[in-house]
C-alpha positions in Angstrom: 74.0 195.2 17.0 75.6 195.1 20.3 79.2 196.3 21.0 81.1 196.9 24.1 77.7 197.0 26.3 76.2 199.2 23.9 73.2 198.3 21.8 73.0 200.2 18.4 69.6 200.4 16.4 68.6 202.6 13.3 65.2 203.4 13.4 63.4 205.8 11.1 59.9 207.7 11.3 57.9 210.6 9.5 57.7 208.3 6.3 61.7 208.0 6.4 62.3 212.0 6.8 64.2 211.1 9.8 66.3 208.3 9.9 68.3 207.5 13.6 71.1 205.9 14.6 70.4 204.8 18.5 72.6 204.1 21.4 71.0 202.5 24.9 73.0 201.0 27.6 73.4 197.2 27.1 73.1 196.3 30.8 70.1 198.7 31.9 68.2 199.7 28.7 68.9 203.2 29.2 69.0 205.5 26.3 72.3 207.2 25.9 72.1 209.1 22.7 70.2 209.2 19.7 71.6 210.8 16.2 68.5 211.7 14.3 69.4 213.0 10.2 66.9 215.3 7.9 66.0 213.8 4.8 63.3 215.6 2.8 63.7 214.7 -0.7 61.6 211.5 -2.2 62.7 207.8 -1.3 60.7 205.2 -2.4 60.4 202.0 -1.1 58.2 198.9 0.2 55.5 199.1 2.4 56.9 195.8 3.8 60.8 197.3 3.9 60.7 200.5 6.3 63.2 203.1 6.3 66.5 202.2 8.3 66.6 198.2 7.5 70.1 198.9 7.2 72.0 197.2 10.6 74.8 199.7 11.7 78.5 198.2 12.1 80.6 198.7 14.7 84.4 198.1 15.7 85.0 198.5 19.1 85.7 202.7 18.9 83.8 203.9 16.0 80.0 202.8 14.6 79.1 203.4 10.9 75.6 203.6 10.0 73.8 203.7 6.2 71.0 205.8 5.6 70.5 204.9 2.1 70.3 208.5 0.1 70.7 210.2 3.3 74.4 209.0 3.4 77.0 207.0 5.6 77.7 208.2 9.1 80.4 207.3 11.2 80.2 208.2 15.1 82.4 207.4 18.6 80.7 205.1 21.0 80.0 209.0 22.6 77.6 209.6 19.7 80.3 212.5 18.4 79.4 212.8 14.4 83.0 211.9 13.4 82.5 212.1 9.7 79.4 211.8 7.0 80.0 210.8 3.4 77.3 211.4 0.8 77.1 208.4 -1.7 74.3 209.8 -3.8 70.8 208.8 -4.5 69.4 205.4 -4.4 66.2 204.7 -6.4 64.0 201.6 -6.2 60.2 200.9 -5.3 61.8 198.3 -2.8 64.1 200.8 -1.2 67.5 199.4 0.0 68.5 197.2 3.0 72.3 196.1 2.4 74.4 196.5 5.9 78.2 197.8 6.0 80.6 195.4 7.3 84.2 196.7 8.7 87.0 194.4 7.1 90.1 195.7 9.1 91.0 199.6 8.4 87.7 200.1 5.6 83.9 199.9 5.4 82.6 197.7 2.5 79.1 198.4 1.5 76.8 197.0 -1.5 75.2 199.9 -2.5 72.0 200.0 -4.2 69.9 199.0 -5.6 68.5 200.9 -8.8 70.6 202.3 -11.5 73.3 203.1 -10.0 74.1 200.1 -8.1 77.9 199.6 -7.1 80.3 198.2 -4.4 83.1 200.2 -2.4 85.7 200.6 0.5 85.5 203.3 2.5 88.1 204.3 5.2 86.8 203.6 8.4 89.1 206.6 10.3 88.0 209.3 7.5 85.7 208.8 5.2 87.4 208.3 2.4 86.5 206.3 -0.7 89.8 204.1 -1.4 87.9 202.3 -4.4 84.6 201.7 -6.0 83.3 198.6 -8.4 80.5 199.4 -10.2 77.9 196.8 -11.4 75.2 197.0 -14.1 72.2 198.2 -12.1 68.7 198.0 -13.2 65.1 200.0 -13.1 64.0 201.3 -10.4 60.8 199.8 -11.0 58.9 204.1 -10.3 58.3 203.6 -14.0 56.5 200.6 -13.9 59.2 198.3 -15.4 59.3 194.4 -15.1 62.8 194.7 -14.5 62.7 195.2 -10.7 65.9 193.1 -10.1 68.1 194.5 -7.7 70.9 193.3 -4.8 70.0 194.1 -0.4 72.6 191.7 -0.1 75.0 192.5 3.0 78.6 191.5 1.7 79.9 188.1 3.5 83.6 188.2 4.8 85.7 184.9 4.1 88.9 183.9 5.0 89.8 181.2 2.2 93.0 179.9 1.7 94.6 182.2 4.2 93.0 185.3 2.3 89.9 187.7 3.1 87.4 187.7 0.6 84.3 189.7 0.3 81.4 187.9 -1.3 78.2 189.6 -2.5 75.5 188.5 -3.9 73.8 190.3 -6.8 71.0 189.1 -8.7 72.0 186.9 -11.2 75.6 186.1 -10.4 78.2 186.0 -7.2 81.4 188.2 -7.2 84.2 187.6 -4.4 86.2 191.0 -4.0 90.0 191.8 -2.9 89.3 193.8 0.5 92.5 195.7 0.0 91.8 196.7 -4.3 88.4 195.7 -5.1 90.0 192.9 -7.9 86.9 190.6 -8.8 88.9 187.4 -7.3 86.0 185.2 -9.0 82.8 185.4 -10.3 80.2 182.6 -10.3 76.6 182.5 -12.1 73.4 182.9 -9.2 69.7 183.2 -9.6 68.1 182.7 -12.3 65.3 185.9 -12.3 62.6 184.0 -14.7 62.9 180.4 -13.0 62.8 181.6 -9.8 59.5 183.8 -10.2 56.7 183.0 -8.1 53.8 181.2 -9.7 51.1 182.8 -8.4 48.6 179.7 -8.4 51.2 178.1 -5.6 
């Protein structure tokens, strides 16, 4: 993403032990600073879907990046760590990919996918959690389960009748939620997991 002549890039090596946010100069290419975070423990995912497919999101004075398990970080354009929140582990063979948007004062991220699989607010200042909706995840797919459904959605700001929505898209169905609460506004039915498999003959 690019903000303010800064370009910001999350980039992740040693099989996703180290997972980056990046800051180079918009106008030379320079490197400015680089915020590299340690995580050891087990993350699966797709060969295909690297670690760090998660886009940062910035505001102008702060830039918020998702590490998946590793957590949410929050720095100044200066690449000062201004606050971390750990949101727990995320567990699926395809690893996660959803992006946090800022909707005024919060963060709003779909976080997932797995069993625990859930959508919240975070405060963009400090970190702090101002609400959480859980939805009904589903297996991880480590198992070998045919159930590997899951959302990387990125939620989708609206303005709709002179009110911000936040859409997201889950696997089966779309949910529009109240930035300020988390109220499901509306709920409409989506994809169809058995007719929109691939036929493998095609």
């Amino acid at each position: 993403i690019v903000s303010r002549r800064h370009v910001f890039l999350s980039c992740a090596d040693d099989e996703g032990r180290n997972r980056g946010l990046y800051c180079f100069d918009g106008t030379s290419g320079k490197t400015l600073w680089s915020k590299v975070v340690s995580f050891e423990s087990a993350d699966p995912t797709h060969r295909t879907n690297p670690y760090c497919g998660s886009s940062p999101a910035a505001d102008g004075i702060r830039v918020v990046v998702w590490h998946g398990s590793a957590g949410l970080f929050c720095y100044d354009y200066e690449g000062t760590l201004l606050w971390q929140r750990d949101l727990g582990p995320f567990k699926h063979i395809w690893g996660y990919g959803s992006s946090p948007v800022i909707v005024g004062d919060r963060i709003v991220l779909n976080c997932g996918p797995g069993e625990r699989s859930f959508v919240t607010a975070i405060s963009v200042a400090d970190g702090r959690m101002i609400w959480q909706v859980d939805e009904p995840g589903g297996a991880s797919g480590e198992a070998g389960a045919d159930s590997w459904t899951g959302s990387w959605s990125t939620p989708v700001v609206a303005e709709i009748d002179g009110r911000k929505q936040v859409l997201v898209s889950f696997p089966q169905h779309v949910n529009a939620y109240d930035p300020e609460d988390g109220k499901i506004l509306w709920s409409c039915d989506g994809l169809d997991r058995k007719s929109t498999r691939l036929n493998s003959s095609h």
